[in-house]
N, CA, C and O atoms as a GROMACS GRO file, in nm:
protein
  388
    1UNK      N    1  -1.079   0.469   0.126
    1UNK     CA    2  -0.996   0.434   0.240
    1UNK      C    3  -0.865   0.514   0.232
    1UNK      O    4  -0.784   0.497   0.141
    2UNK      N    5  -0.849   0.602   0.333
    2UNK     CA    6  -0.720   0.674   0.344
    2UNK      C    7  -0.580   0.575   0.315
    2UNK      O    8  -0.612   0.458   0.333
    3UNK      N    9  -0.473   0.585   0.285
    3UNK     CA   10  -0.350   0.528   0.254
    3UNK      C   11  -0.266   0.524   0.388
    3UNK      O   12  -0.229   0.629   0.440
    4UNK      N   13  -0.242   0.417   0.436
    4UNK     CA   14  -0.124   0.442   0.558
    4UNK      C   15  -0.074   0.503   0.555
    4UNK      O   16  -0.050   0.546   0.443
    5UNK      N   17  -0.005   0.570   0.676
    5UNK     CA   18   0.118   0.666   0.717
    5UNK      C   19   0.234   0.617   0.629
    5UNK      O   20   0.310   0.690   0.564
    6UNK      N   21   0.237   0.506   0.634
    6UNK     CA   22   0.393   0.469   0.600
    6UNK      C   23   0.373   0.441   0.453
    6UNK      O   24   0.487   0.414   0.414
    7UNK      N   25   0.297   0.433   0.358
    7UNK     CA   26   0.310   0.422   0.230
    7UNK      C   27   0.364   0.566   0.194
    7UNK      O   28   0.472   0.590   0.140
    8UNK      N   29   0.269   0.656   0.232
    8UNK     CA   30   0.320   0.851   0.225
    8UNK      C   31   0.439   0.865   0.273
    8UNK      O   32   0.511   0.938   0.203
    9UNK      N   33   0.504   0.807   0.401
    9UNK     CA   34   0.650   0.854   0.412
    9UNK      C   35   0.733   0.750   0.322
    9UNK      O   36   0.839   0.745   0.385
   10UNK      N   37   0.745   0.685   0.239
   10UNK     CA   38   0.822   0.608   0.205
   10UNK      C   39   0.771   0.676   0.025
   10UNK      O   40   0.873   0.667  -0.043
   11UNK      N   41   0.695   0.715  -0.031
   11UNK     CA   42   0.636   0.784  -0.121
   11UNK      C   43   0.679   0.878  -0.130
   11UNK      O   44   0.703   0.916  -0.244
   12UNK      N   45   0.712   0.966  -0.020
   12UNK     CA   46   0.781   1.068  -0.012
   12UNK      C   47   0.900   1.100  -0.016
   12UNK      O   48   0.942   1.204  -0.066
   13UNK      N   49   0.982   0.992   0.048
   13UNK     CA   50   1.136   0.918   0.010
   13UNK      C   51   1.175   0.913  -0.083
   13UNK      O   52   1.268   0.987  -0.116
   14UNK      N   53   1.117   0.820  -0.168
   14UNK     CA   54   1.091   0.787  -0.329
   14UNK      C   55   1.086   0.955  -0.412
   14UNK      O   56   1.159   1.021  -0.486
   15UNK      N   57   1.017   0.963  -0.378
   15UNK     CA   58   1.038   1.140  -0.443
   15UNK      C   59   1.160   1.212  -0.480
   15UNK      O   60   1.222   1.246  -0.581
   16UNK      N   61   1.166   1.221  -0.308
   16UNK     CA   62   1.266   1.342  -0.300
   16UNK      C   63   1.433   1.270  -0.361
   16UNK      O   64   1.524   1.338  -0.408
   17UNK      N   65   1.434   1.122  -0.344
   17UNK     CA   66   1.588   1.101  -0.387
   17UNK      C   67   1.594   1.058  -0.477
   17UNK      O   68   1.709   1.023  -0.504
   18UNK      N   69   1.466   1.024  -0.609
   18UNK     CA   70   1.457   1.041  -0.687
   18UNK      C   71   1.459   1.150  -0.820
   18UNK      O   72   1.501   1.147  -0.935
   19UNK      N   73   1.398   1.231  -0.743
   19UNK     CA   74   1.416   1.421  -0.798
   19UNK      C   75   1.582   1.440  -0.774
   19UNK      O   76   1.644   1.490  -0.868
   20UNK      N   77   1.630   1.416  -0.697
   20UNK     CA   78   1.785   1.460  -0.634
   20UNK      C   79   1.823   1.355  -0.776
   20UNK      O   80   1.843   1.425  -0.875
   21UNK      N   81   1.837   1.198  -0.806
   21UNK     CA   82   1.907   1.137  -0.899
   21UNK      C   83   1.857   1.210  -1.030
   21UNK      O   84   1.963   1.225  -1.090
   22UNK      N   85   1.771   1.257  -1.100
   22UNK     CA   86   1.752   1.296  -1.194
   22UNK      C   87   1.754   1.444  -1.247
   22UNK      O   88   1.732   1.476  -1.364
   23UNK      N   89   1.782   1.529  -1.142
   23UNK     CA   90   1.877   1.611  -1.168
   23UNK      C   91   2.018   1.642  -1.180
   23UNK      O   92   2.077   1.738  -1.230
   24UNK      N   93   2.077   1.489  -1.095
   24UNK     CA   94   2.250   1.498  -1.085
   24UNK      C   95   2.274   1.415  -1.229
   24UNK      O   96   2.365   1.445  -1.306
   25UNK      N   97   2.181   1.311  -1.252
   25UNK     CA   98   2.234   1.202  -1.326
   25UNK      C   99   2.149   1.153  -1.486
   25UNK      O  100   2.172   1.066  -1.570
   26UNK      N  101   2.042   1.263  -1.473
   26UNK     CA  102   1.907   1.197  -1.594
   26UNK      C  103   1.927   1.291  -1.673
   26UNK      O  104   1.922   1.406  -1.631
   27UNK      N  105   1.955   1.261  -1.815
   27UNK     CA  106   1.954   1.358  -1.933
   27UNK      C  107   1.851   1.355  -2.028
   27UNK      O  108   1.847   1.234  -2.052
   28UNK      N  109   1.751   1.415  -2.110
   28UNK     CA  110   1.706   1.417  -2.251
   28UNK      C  111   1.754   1.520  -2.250
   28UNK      O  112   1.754   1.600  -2.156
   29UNK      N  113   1.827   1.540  -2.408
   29UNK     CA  114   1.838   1.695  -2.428
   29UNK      C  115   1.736   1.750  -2.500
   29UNK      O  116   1.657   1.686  -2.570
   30UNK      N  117   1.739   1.877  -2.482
   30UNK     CA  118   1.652   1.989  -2.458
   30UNK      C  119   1.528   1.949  -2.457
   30UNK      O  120   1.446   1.945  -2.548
   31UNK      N  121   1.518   1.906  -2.297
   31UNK     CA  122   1.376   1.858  -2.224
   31UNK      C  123   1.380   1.917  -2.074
   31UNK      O  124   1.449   2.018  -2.060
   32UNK      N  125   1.344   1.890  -2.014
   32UNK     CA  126   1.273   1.905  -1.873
   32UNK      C  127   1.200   1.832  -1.805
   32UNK      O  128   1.076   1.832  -1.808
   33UNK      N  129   1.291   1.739  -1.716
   33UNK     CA  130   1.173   1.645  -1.652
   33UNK      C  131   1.166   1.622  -1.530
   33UNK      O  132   1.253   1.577  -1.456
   34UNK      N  133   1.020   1.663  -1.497
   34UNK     CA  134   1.022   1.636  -1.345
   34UNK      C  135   0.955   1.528  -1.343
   34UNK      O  136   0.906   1.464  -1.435
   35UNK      N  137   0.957   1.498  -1.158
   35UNK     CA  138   0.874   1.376  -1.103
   35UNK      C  139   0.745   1.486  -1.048
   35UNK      O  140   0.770   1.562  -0.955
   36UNK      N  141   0.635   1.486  -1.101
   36UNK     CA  142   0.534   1.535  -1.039
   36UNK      C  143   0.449   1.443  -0.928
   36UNK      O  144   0.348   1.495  -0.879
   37UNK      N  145   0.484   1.318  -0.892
   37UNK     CA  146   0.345   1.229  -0.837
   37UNK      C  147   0.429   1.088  -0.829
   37UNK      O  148   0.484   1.015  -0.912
   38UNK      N  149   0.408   1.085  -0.674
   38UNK     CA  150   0.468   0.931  -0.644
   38UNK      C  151   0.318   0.833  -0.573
   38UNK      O  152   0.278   0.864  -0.460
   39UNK      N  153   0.268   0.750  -0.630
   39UNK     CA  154   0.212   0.674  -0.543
   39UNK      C  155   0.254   0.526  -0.494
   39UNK      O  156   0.321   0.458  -0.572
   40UNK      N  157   0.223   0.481  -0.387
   40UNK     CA  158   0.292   0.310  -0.352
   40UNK      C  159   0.172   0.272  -0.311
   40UNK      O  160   0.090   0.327  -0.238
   41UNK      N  161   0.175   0.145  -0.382
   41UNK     CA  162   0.073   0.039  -0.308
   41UNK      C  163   0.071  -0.001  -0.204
   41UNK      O  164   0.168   0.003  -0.128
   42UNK      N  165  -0.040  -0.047  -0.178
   42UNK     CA  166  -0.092  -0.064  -0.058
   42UNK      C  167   0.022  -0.193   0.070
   42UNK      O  168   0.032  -0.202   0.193
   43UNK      N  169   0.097  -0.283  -0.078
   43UNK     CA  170   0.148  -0.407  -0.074
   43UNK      C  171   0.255  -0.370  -0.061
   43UNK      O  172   0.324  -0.460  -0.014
   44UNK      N  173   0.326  -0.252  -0.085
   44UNK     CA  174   0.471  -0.166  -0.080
   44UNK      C  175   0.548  -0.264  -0.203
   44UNK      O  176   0.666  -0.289  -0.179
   45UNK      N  177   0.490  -0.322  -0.333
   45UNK     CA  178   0.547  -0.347  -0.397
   45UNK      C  179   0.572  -0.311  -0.563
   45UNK      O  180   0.654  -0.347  -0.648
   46UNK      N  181   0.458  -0.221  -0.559
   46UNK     CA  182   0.484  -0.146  -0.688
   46UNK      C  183   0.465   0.016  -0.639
   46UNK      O  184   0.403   0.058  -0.542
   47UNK      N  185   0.537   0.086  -0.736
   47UNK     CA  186   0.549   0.222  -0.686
   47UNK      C  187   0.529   0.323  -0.869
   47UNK      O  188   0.619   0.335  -0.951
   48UNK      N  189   0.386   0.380  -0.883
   48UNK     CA  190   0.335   0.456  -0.954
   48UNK      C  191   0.438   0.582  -0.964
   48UNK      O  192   0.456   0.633  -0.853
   49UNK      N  193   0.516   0.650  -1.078
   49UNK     CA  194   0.561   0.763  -1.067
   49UNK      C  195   0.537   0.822  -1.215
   49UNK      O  196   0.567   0.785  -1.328
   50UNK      N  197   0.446   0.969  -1.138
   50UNK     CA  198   0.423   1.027  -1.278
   50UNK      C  199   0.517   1.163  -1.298
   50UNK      O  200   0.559   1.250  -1.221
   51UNK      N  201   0.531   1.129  -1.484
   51UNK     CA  202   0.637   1.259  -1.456
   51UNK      C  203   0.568   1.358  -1.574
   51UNK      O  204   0.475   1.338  -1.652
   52UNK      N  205   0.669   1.491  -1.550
   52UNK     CA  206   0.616   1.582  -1.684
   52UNK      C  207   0.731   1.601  -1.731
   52UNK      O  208   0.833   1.599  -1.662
   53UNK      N  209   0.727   1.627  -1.887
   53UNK     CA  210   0.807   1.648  -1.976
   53UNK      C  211   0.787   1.786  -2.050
   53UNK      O  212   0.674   1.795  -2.097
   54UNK      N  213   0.881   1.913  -2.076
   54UNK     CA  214   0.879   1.986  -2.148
   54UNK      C  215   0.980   2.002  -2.225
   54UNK      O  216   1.092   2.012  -2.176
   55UNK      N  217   0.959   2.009  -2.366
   55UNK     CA  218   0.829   2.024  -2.443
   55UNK      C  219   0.745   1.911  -2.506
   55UNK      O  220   0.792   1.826  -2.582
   56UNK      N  221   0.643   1.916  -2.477
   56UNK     CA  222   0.531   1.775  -2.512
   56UNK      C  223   0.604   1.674  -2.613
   56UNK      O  224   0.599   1.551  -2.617
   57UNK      N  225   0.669   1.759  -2.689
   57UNK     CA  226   0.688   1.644  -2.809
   57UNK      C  227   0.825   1.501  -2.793
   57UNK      O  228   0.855   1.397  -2.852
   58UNK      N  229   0.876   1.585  -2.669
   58UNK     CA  230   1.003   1.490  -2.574
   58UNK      C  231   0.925   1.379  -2.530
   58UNK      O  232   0.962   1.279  -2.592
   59UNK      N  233   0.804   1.342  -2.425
   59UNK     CA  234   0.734   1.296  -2.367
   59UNK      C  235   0.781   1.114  -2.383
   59UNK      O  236   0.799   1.028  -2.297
   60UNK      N  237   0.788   1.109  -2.542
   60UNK     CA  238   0.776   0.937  -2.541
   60UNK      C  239   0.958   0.932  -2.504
   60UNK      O  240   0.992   0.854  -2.414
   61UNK      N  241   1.043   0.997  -2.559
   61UNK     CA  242   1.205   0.976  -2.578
   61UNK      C  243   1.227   0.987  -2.406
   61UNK      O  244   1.305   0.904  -2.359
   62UNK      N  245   1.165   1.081  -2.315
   62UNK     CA  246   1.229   1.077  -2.172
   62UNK      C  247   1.159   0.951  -2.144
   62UNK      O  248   1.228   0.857  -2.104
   63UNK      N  249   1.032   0.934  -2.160
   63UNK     CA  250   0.992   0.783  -2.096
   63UNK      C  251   1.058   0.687  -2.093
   63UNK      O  252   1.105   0.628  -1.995
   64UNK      N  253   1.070   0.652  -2.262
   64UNK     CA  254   1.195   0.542  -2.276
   64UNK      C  255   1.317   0.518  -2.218
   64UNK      O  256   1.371   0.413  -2.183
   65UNK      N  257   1.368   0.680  -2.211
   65UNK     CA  258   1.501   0.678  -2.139
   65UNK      C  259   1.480   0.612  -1.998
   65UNK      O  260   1.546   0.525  -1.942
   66UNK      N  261   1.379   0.673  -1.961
   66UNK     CA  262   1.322   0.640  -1.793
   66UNK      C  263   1.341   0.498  -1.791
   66UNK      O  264   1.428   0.454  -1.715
   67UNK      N  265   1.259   0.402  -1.877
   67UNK     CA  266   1.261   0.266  -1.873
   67UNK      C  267   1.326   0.202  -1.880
   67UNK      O  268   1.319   0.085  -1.841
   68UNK      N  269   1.432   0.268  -1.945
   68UNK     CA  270   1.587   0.174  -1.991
   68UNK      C  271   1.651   0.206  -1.866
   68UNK      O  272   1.698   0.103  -1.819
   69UNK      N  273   1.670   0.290  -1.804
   69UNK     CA  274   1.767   0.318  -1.646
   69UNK      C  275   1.673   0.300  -1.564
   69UNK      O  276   1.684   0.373  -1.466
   70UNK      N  277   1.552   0.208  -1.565
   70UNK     CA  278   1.433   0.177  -1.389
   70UNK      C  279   1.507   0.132  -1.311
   70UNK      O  280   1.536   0.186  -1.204
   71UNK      N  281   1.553   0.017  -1.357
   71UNK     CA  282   1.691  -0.039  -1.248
   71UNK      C  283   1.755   0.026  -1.209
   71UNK      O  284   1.735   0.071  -1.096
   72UNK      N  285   1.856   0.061  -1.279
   72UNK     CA  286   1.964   0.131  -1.234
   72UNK      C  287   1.889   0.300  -1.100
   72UNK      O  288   1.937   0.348  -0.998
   73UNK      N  289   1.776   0.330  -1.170
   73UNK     CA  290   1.744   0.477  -1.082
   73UNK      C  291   1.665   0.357  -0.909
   73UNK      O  292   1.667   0.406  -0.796
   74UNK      N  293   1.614   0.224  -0.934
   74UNK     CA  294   1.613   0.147  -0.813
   74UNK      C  295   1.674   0.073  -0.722
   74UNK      O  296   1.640   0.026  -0.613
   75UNK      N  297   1.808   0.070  -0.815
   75UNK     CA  298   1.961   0.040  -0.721
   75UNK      C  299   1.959   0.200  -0.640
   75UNK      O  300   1.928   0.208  -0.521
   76UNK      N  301   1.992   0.304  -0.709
   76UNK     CA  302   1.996   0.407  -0.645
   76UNK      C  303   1.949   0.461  -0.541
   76UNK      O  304   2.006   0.508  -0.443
   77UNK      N  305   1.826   0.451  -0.571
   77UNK     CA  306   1.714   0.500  -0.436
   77UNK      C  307   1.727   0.388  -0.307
   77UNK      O  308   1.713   0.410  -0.186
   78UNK      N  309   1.754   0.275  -0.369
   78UNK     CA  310   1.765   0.167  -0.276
   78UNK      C  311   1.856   0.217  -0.148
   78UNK      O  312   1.828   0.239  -0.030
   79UNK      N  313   2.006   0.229  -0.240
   79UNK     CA  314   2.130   0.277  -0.212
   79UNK      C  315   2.109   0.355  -0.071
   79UNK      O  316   2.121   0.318   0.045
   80UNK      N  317   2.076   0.467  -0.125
   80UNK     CA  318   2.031   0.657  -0.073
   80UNK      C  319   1.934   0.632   0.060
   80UNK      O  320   1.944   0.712   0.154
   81UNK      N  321   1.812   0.488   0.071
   81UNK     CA  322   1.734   0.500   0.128
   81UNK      C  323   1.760   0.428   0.278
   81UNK      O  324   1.872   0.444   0.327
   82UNK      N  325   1.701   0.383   0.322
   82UNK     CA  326   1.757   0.304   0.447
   82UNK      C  327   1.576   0.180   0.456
   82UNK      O  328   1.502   0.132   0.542
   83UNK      N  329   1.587   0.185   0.328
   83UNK     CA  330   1.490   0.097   0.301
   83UNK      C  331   1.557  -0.033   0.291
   83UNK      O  332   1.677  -0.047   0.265
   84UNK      N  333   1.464  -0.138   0.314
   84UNK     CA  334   1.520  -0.294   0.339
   84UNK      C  335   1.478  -0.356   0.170
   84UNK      O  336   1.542  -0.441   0.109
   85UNK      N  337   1.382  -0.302   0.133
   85UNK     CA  338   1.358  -0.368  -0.048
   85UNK      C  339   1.296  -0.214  -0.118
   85UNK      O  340   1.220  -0.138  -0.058
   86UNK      N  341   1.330  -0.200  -0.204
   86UNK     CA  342   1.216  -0.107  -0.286
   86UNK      C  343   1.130  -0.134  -0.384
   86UNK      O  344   1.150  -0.208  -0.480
   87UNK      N  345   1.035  -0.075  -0.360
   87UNK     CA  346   0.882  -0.104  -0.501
   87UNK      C  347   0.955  -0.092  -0.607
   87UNK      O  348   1.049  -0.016  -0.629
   88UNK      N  349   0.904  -0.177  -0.677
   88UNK     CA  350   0.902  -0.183  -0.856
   88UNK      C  351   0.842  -0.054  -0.919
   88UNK      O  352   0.725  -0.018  -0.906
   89UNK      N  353   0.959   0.024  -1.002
   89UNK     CA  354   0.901   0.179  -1.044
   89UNK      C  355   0.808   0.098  -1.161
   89UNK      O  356   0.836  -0.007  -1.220
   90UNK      N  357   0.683   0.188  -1.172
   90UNK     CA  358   0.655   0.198  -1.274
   90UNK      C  359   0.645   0.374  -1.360
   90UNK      O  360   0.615   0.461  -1.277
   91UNK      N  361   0.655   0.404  -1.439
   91UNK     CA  362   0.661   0.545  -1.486
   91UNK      C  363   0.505   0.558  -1.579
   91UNK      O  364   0.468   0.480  -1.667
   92UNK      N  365   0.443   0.659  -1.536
   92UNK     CA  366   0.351   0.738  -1.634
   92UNK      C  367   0.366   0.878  -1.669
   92UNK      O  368   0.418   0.960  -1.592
   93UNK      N  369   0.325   0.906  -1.778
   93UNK     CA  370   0.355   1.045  -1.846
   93UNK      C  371   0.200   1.095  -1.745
   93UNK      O  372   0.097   1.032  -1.722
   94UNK      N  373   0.250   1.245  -1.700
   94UNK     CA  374   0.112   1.311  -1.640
   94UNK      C  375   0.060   1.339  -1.778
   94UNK      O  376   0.128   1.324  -1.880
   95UNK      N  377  -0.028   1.367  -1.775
   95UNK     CA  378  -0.170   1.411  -1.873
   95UNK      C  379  -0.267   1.550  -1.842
   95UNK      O  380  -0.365   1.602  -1.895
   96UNK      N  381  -0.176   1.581  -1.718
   96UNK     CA  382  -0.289   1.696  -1.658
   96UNK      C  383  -0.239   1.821  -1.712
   96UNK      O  384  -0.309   1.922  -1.705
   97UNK      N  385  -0.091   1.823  -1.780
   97UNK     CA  386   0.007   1.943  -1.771
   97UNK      C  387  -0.049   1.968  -1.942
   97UNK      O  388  -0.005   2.063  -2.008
   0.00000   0.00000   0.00000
């Protein structure tokens, strides 16, 4: 079953002002981390985000970091968005890279 219109534009939201906070505001040093992959449920209440880390061996230290600021990066997006609630991040390391 295809995904609503509006899970993809709001997925896409989630992205882009997410990528924008974690380049102004997200540190591991000497790492590299992008958001490769946003998905939202169907329920618009949890929100899948996978990221990549270089170099592999950073992978668990940016996660953690990720987990300790979820809040704080979902006040943000909240903030930025003209959304009325936002999904609950959850973070996965990609596996494909």
């Amino acid at each position: 079953m295809p995904k609503p219109f509006r899970n993809l534009k709001i997925a896409s939201l989630i992205e882009r002002e997410l990528t924008i906070l974690m380049v102004k505001e997200f540190c591991v040093p000497d790492a590299l981390v992008t958001v490769t992959g946003v998905e939202v449920s169907e329920k618009l209440d949890q929100t899948k985000i996978t990221i990549s880390v270089i170099p592999h061996d950073k992978e668990l230290e940016a996660f953690y970091a990720l987990e300790d600021k979820r809040k704080e990066l979902e006040y943000k997006v909240l903030r930025k968005s003209r959304l009325r609630i936002i999904p609950k991040f959850k973070f996965v390391i990609d596996s494909r890279v």
